[in-house]
C-alpha positions as CSV (number, residue, x, y, z in Angstrom):
1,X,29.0,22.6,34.6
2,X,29.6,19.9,32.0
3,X,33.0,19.2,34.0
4,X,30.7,18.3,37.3
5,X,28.0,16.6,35.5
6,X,30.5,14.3,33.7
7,X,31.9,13.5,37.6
8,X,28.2,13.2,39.0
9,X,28.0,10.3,35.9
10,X,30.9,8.6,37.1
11,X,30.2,8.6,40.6
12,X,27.0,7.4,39.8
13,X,28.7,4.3,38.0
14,X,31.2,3.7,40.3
15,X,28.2,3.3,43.0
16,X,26.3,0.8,40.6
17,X,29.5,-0.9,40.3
18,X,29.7,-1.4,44.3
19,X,25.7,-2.2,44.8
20,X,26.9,-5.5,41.8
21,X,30.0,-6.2,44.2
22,X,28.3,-6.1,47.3
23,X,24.9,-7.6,46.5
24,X,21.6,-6.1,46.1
25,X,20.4,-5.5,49.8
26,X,23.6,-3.2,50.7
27,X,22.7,-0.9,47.8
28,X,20.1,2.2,47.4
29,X,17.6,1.6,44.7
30,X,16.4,3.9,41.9
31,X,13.3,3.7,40.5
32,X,13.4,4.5,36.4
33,X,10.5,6.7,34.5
34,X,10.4,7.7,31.2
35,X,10.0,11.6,30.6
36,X,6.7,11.2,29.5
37,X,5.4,9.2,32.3
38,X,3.0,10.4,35.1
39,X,5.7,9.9,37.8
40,X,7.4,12.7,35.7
41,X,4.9,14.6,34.6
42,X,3.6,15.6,38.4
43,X,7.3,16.2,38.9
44,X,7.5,18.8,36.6
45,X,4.1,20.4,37.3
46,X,5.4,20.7,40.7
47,X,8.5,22.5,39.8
48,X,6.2,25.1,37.8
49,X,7.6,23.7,34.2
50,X,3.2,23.6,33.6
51,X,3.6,23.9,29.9
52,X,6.3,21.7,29.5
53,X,3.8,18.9,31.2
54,X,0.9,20.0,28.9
55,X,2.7,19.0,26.1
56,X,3.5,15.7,27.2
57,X,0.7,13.4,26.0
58,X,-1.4,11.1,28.4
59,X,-0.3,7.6,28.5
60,X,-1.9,5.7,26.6
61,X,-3.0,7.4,24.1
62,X,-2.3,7.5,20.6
63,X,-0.2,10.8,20.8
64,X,2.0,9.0,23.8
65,X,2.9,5.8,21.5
66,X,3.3,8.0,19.1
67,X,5.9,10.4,21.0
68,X,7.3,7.0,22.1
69,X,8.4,5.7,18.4
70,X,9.7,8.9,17.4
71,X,12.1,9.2,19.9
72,X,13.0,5.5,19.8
73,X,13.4,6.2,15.9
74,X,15.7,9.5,16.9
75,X,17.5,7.7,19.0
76,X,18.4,4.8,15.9
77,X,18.8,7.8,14.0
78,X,21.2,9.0,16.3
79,X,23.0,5.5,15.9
80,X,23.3,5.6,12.8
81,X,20.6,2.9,12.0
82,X,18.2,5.2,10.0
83,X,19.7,7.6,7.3
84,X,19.4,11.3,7.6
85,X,16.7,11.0,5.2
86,X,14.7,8.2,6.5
87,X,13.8,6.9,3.1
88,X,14.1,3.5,1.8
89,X,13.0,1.8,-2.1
90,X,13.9,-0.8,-3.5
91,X,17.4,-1.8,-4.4
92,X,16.7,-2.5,-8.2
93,X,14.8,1.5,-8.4
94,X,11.9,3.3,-8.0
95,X,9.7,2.4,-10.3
96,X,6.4,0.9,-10.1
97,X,4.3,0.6,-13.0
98,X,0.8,-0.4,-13.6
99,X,0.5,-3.7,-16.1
100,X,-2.7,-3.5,-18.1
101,X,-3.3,-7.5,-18.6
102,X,-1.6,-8.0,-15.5
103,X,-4.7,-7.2,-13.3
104,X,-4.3,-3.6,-13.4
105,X,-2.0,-3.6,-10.6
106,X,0.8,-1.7,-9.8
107,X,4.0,-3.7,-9.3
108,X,8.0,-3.4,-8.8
109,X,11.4,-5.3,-9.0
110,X,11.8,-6.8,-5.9
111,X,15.3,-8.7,-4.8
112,X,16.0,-11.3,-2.0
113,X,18.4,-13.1,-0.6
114,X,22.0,-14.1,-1.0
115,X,22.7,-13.9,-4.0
116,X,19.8,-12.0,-4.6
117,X,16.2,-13.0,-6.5
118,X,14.8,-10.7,-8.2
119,X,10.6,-11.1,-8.6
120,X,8.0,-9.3,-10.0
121,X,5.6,-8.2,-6.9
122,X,1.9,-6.7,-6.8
123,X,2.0,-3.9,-4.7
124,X,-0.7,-4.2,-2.5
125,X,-2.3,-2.5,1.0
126,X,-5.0,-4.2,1.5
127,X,-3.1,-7.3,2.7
128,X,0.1,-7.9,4.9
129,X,1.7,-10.9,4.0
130,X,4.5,-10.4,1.0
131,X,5.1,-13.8,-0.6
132,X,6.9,-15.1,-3.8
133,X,6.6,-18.3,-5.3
134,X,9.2,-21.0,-3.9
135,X,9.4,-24.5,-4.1
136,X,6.4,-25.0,-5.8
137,X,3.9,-27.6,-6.1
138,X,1.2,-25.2,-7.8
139,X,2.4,-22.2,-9.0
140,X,1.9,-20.0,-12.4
141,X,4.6,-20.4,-15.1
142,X,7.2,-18.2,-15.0
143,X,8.7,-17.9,-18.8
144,X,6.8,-15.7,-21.1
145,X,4.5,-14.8,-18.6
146,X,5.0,-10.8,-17.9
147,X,5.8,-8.7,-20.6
148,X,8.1,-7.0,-19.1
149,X,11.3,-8.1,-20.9
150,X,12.3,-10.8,-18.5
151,X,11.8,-14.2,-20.0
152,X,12.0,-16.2,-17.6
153,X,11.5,-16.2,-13.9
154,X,12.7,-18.2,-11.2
155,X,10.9,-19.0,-7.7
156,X,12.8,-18.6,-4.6
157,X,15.0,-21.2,-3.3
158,X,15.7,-21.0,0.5
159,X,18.3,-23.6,0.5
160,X,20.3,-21.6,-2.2
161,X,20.3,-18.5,-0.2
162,X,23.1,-17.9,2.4
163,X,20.6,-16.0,4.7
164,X,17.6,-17.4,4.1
165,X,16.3,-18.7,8.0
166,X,13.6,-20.9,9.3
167,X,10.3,-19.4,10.9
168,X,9.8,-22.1,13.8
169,X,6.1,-21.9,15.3
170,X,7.8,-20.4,18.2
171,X,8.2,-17.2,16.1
172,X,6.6,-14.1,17.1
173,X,5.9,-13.6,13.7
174,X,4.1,-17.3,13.8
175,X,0.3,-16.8,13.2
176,X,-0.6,-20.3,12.8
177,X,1.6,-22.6,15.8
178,X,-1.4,-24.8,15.6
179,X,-0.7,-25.7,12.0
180,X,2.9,-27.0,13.1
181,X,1.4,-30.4,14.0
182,X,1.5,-31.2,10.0
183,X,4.2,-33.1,9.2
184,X,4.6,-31.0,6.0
185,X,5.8,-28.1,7.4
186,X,9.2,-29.6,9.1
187,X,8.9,-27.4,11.4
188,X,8.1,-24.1,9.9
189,X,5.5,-22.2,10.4
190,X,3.0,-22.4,8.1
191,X,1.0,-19.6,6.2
192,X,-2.3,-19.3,4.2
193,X,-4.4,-16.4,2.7
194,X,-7.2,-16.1,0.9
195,X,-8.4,-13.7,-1.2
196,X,-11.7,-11.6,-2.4
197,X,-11.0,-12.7,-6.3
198,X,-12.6,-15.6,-6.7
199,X,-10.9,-18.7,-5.2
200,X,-7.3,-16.9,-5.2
201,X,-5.4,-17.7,-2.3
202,X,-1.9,-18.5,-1.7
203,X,-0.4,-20.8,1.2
204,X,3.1,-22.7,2.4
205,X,5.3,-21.8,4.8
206,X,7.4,-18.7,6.1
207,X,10.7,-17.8,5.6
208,X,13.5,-14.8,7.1
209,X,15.4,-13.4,5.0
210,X,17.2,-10.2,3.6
211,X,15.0,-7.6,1.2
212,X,17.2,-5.5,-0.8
213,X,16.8,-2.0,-0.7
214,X,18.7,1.6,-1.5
215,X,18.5,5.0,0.6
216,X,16.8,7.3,-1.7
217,X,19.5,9.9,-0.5
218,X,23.3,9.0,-1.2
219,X,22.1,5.4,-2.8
220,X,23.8,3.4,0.3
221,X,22.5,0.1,0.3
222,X,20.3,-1.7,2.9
223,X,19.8,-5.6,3.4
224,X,16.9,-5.7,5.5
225,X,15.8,-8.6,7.3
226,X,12.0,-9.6,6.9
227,X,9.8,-12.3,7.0
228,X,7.7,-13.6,3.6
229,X,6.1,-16.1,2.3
230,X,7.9,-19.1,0.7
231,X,4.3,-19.5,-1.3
232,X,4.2,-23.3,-2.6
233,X,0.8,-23.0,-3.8
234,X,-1.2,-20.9,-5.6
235,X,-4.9,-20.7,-6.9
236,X,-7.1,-18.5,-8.9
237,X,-6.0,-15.0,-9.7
238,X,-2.1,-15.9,-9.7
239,X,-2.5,-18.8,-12.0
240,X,-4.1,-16.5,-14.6
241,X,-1.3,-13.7,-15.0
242,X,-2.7,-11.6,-11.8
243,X,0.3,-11.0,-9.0
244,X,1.6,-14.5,-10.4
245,X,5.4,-13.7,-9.1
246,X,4.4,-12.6,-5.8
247,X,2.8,-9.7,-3.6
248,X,3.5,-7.7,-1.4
249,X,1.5,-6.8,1.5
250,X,2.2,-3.3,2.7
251,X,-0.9,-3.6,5.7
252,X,-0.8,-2.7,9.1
253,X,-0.3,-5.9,10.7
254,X,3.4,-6.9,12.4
255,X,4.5,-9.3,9.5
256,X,4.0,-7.0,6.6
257,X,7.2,-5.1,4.9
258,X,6.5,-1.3,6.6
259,X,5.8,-2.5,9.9
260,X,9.4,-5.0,9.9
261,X,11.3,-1.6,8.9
262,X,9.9,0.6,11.4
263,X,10.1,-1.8,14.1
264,X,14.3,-2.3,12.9
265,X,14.6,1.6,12.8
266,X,15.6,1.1,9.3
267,X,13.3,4.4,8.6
268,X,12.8,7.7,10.5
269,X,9.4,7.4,9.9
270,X,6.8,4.7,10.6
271,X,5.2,5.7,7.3
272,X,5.3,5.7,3.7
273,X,3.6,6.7,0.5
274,X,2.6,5.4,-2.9
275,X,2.9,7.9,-6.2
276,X,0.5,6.8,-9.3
277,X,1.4,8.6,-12.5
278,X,-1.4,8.9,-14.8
279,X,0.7,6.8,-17.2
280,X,1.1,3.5,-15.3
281,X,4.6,4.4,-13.7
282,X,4.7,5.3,-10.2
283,X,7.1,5.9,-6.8
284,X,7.1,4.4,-3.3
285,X,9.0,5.4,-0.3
286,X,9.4,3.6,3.1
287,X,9.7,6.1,5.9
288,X,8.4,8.8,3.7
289,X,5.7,11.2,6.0
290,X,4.9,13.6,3.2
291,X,5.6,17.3,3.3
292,X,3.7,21.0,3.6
293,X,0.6,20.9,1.0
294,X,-0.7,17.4,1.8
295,X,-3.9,17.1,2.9
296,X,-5.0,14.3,5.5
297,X,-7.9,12.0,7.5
298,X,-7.9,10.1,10.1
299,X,-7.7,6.3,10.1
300,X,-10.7,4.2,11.0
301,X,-9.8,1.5,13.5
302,X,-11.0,-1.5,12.6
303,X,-11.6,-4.2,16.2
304,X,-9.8,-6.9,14.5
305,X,-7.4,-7.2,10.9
306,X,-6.2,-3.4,11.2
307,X,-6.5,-1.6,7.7
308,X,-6.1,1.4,6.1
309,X,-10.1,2.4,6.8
310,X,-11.3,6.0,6.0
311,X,-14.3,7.8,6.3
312,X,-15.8,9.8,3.7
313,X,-19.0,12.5,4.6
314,X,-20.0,13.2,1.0
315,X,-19.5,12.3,-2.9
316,X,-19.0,15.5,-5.4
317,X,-19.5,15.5,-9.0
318,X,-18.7,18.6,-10.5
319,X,-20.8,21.4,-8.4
320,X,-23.5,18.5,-7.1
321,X,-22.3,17.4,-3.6
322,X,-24.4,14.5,-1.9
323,X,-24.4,13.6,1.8
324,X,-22.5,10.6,2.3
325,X,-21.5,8.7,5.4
326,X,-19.2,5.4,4.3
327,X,-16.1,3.8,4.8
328,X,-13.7,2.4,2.9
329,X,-10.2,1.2,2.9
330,X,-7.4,2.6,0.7
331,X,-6.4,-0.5,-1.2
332,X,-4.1,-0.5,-4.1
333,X,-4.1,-4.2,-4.4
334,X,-7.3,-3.7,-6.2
335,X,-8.0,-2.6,-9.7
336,X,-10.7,-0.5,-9.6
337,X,-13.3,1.3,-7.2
338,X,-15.9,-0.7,-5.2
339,X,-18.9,0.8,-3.6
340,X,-22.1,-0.6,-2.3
341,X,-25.7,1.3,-2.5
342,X,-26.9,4.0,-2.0
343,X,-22.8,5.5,-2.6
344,X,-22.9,3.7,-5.7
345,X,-25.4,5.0,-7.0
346,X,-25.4,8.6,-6.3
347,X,-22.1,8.8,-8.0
348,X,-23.0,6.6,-11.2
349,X,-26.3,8.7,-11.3
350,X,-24.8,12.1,-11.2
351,X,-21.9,11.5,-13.0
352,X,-24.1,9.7,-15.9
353,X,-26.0,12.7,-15.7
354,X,-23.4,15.7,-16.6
355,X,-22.2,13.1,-19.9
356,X,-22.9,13.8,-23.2
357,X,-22.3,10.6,-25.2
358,X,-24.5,8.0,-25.6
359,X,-24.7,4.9,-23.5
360,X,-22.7,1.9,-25.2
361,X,-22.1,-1.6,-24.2
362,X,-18.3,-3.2,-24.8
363,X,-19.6,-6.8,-23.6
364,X,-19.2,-9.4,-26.2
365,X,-21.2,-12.7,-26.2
366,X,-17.7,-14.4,-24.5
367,X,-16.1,-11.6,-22.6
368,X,-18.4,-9.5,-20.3
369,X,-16.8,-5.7,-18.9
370,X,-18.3,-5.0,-16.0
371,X,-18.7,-1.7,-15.7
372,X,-22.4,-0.3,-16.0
373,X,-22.0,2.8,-16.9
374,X,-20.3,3.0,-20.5
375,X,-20.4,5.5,-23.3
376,X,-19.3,5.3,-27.3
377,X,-17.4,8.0,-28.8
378,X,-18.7,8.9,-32.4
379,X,-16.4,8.4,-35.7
380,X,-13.0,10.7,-35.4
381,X,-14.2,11.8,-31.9
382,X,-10.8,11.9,-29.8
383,X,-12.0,14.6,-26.4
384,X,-14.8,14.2,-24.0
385,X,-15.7,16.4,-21.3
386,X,-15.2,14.3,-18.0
387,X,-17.2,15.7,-15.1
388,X,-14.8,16.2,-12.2
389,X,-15.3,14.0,-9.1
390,X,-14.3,14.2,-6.0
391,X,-15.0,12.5,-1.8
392,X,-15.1,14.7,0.7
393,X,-13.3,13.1,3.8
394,X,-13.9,12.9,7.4
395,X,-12.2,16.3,8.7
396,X,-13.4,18.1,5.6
397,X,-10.1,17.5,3.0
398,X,-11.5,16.6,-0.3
399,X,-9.6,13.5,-2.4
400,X,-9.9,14.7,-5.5
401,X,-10.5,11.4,-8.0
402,X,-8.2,12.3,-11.1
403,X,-9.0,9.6,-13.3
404,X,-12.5,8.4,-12.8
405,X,-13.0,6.3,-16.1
406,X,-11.0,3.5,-17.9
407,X,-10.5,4.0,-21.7
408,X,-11.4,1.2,-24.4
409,X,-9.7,1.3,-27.5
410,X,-9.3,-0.8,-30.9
411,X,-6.8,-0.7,-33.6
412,X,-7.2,0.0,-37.2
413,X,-4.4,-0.8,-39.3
414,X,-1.9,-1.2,-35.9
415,X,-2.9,2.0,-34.7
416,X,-4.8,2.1,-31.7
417,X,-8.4,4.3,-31.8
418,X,-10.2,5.2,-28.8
419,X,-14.1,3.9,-28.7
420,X,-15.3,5.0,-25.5
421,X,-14.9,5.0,-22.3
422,X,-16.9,4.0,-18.8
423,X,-17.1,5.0,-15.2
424,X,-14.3,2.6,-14.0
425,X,-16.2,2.4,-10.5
426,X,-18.2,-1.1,-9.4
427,X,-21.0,-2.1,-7.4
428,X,-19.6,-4.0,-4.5
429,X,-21.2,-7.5,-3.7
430,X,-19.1,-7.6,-0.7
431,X,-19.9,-5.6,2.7
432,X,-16.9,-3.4,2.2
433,X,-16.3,-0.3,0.5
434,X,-12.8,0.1,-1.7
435,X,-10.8,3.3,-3.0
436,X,-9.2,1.0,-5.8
437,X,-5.8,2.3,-7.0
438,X,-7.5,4.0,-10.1
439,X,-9.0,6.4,-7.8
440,X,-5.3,6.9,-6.4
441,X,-4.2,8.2,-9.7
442,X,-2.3,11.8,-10.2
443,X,-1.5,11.5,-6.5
444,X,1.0,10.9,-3.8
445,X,-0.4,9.1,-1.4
446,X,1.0,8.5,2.1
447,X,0.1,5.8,4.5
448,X,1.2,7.4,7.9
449,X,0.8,4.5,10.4
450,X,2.3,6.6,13.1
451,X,0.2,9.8,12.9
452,X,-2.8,7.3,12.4
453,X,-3.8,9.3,8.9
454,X,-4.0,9.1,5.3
455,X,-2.6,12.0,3.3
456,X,-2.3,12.8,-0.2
457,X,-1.6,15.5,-2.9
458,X,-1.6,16.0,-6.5
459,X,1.9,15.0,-7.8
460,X,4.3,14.7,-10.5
461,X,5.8,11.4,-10.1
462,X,8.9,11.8,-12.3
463,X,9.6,15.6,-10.9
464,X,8.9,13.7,-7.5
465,X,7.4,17.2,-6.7
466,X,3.8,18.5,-5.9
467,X,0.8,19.7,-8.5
468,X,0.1,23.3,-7.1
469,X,-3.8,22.8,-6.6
470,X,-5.8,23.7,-3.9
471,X,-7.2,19.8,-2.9
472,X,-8.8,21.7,0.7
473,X,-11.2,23.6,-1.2
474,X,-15.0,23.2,-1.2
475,X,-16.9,21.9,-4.0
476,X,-18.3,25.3,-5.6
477,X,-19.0,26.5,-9.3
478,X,-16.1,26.5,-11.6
479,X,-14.9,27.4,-14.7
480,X,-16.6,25.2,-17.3
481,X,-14.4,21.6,-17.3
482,X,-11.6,21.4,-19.9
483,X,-12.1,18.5,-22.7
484,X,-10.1,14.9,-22.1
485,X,-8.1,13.4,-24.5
486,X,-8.7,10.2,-25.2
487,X,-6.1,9.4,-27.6
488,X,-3.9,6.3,-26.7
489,X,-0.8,7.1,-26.7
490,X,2.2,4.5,-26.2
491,X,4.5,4.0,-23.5
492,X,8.2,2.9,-23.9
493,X,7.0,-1.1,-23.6
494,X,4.7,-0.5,-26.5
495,X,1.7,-0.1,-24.1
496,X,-1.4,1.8,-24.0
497,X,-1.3,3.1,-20.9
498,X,-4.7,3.9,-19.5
499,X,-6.5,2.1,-22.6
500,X,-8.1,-1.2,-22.4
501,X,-8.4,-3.6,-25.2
502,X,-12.3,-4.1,-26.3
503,X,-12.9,-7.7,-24.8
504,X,-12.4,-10.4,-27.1
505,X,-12.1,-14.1,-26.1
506,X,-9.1,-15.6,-24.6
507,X,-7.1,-18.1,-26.9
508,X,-7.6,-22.0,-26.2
509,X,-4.7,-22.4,-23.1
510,X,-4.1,-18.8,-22.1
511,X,-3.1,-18.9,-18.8
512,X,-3.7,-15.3,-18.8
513,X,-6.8,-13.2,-18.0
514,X,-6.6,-9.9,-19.9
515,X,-7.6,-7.1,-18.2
516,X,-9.0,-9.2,-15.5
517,X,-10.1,-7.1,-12.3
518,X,-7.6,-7.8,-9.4
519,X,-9.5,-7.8,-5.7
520,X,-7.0,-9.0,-3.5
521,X,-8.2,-8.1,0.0
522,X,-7.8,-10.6,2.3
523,X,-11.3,-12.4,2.7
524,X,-10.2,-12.3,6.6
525,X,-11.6,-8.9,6.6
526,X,-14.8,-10.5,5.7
527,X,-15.2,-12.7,8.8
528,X,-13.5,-15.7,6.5
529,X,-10.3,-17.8,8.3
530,X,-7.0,-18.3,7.0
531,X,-7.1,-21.4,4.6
């Protein structure tokens, strides 16, 4: 059988081969159709393979594109394109980390170009752009500026970088061709975003070039061409210590980092997930899909500036579940959790209610926190009993909320002392609802663009294994909730990890603002244009 299929192939070329000779009219013609196409479908209903054509989905739908890129990805596979793994990280390791009076954000070691920079990014899915400062007329200063043991940091430098390529207007990837008319740009096409935090924005012009990165299995390297930012000017947030060496966007839209790798078939999976340690250190994997245990919803289409939009039916504190119909989108570019009324406050209402301290205010006459509902702890007090809160998702999965409050601590003779604590979730003055990266804590979460769903699981991020829980299960009584420790304890950069300094006004100069609350979702999703 193979023998006469392999001289069915050849005869087969050696007639297309003729029809080119001979020209197009001596020729018979063959019409093409992919295997999930109604042509072929109705064929193989007809030959009585029926459950074979059930399976196929309908065109169109989001189960056919689907089916689509995960043979197109099989097929890179096949070619060697995407490892046998699928995932991808960064080539200077997998380690994120939260930074404390860097906005809370979570960020990572990022390297491009040739020879490589190396920049300190936010990590951040509530936008899509990823942009690093270079050649800049406005940008924060880079020496002294991070904590993080590097010194001092250099901005990108196209013209020093073998691979570095011009984005024309002409580019695909080209959102703004009408902004090419500006002299400024020579050509390039130009980019500008702005920001929810309060007049932060960043703008210049975009760039292609390589983004270092390491297969998680075997450790073979991968230069990976994408398209950034080359961001010349910055205001706001990233002149104060927030995201000041870059961001990068990890949205849905065709620019950003995840949608570049799947569209290369640089992953298996058009997909990947985000691990939050309760310490500040975290994981992320490109291509990653999750595994068994994971729970999941559905992603919310949005008509224009696709995001990673959930729907939630109900908020849980402790055995007290509350009807709740809200969306929100999964954004770990911002600090904290955002919700407008009533969601707001039905959870600050019933979780003030199960709390045994008093109420206390950290605010000082020059530095305001902005959480509502705060509580002291009394003299040598180090455990509180934290009522447990969870959302219950569209579909029924509950995303269990692992660290619902934000720490403050003081130091007595250099030793830090918790004070108290507050319920580290905001009233939103914006039209949108936001599941800040704090509520992300103690779980893996994975961003699965190609499913069309958010899934998630408790997880260890340094065993880079799963939490047995049961996250499916419905709110009912439980055992009564185990005390919190509330002792800071250091990390190996002499941090506090999940403690936050009691306010106390900023020195004359600083350019930074300590523990200032990061928002950076687009404004775009707010009806606001590009700057």
């Amino acid at each position: 059988m193979a023998r006469s299929t392999h001289h069915y192939l050849f005869a087969v070329a050696v007639a297309v081969a003729a029809c080119l000779a001979v020209g197009e009219a001596s020729c018979v013609g063959f019409d093409l159709h992919h295997r999930s196409s109604p042509v072929v479908r109705r064929w193989a209903a007809a030959r009585g393979h029926h459950a074979l054509a059930a399976e196929w989905p309908a065109k169109g739908s989001p189960e056919y594109y689907s089916a689509l890129s995960r043979h197109d990805r099989a097929l890179l596979a096949r070619r060697g394109l995407a490892g046998a793994d699928g995932l991808l990280t960064f080539a200077d390791g997998n380690d994120t980390y939260r930074l404390s009076d860097l906005g809370f954000l979570h960020y990572a070691e990022v390297s491009v170009g040739t020879p490589n920079a190396t920049f300190l990014v936010a990590l951040d899915t509530g936008s899509d752009l990823f942009w690093v400062p270079c050649d800049c007329k406005q940008c924060a200063p880079l020496s002294g500026n991070n904590g993080t043991g590097q010194d001092v940091l250099k901005p990108y430098n196209p013209r020093s970088s073998s691979t570095s390529k011009q984005v024309t207007c002409a580019d695909p990837l080209c959102d703004r061709p009408n902004g090419c008319s500006a002299a400024a740009t020579n050509g390039s096409c130009p980019y500008g975003v702005r920001y929810v935090s309060a007049n932060t924005s960043s703008s210049g012009v975009l760039v292609r070039d390589v983004l270092h990165l390491t297969r998680e299995a075997g450790g073979a390297a991968v230069e990976a061409p994408v398209v950034f930012g080359c961001g010349q000017v910055q205001t706001g947030l990233f002149l104060e210590g927030g995201a000041f060496d870059g961001l990068l966007g990890l949205g849905m839209d065709k620019v950003s980092v995840p949608s570049v790798l799947a569209t290369s078939g640089l992953v298996a999976s058009d997909s990947f997930s985000m691990c939050f340690s309760r310490d500040g250190h975290g994981r992320i994997n490109f291509g990653d899909a999750g595994g068994p245990g994971q729970s999941e919803t559905p992603f919310i289409p949005r008509a224009t500036r696709p995001t990673y939009n959930v729907s939630f039916t109900s908020i849980n504190v402790e055995t007290k579940s509350v009807a709740a119909e809200f969306t929100a989108v999964m954004d770990s570019g911002t600090s904290f959790t955002y919700l407008n009324d009533p969601e707001y406050t039905e959870l600050a209402t019933n979780f003030n209610s199960q709390i045994r301290e008093k109420r206390a205010n950290f605010s000082s006459a020059s530095s305001d926190v902005p959480f509502e509902y705060c509580y002291g702890l009394s003299s040598g007090q180090t455990e509180v009993v934290v009522p447990e809160v969870s959302l219950t998702t569209k579909g029924g999965a509950l995303f269990p909320v692992t660290r619902s409050i934000i720490v403050f601590a003081d130091e007595t003779n250099g030793q830090p002392r918790a004070i108290g604590y507050c319920l580290a979730v905001l009233k939103s003055d914006i039209p949108i609802n936001i599941i800040g990266q704090n509520f992300m804590t103690g779980l893996k979460v994975v961003f699965n663009r190609e499913k069309s769903v958010l899934s998630w699981q408790k997880f260890d991020c340094y065993k880079n294994a799963a939490v047995a829980d049961s996250p499916d299960a419905s709110p009912s009584p439980s055992p009564a909730p185990r005390p919190t420790t509330l002792t800071p304890q250091q990390d190996a950069n002499n941090r506090y990890p999940g403690a936050a300094p009691v306010p106390r006004p900023l020195a004359a100069g600083s350019r930074h603002a300590a523990g200032a609350l990061s928002m950076l979702l687009p404004l775009l999703l707010l009806g606001a244009a590009l700057v």
